[in-house]
C-alpha positions as CSV (number, residue, x, y, z in Angstrom):
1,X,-60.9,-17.9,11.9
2,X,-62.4,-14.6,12.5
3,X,-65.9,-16.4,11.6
4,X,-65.5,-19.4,14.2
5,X,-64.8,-16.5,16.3
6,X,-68.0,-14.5,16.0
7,X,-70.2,-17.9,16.2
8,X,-68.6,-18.7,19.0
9,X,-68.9,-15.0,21.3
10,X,-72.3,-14.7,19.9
11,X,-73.2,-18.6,20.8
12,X,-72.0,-17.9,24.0
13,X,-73.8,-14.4,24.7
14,X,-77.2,-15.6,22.5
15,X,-77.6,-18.3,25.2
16,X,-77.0,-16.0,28.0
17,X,-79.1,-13.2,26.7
18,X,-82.2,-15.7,26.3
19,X,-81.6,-17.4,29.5
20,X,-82.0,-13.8,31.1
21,X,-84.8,-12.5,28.7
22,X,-87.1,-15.7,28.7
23,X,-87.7,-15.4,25.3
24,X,-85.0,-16.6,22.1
25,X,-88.0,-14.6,20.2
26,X,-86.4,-11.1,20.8
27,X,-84.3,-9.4,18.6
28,X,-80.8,-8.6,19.7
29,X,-78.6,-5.0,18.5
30,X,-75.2,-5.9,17.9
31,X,-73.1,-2.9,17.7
32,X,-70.2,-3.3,14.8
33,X,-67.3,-0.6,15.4
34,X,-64.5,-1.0,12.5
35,X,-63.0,1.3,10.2
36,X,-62.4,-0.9,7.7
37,X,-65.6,-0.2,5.4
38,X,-65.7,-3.8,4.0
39,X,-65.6,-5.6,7.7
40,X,-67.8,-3.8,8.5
41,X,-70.1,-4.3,5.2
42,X,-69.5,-8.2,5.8
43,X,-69.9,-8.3,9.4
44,X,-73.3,-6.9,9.2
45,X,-74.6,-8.6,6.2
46,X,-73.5,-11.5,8.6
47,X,-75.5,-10.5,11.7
48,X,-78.6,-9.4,9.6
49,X,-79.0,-12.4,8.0
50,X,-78.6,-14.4,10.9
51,X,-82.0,-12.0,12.3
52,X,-79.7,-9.5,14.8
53,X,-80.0,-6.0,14.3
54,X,-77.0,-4.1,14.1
55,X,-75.7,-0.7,14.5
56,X,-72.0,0.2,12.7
57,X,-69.6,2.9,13.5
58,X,-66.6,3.4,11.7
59,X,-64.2,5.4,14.4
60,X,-64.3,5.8,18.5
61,X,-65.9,8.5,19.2
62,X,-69.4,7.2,16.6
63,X,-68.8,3.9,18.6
64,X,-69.3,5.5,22.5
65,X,-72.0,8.2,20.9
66,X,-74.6,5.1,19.9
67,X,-73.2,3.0,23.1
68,X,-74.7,6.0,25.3
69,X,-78.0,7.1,22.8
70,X,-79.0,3.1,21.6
71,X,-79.6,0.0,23.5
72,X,-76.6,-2.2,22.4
73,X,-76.6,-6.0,23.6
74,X,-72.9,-7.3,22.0
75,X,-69.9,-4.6,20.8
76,X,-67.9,-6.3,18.5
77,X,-64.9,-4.0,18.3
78,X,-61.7,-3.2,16.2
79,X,-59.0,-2.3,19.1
80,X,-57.0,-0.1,16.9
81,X,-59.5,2.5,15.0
82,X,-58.6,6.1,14.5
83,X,-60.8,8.5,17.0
């Protein structure tokens, strides 16, 4: 379930993102905020093999520090994480 779902928002925002970039060359930074260690291990062996890049935060607060310092094209977020 939680894998149909990923396919699916990043289907939806890959074709979006090339359509406004020109180019389904580029590399895209998906930011992966969980504090569940082994989601996010999985999640972003996911991503990377799949040719994203992808930035992890394990509480809130790391989460809204890379949001503001990193260039971050899809937040895949845990809604209840400490911080």
């Amino acid at each position: 379930m939680i894998r149909r779902f990923i396919e699916f928002a990043l289907h939806i925002w890959y074709n979006e993102a090339t359509e406004q970039k020109g180019c389904d060359a580029l590399r895209y930074t998906v930011l992966v905020a969980e504090d569940e260690r082994d989601i996010v291990a999985l999640l972003s062996l996911y991503l990377k093999s799949n040719g994203y890049d992808v930035l992890t935060a394990y509480n809130g607060l790391d989460a809204l520090v890379l949001v503001q310092t990193r260039h971050v094209d899809l937040a895949l977020l845990d809604i209840m994480m400490p911080d």
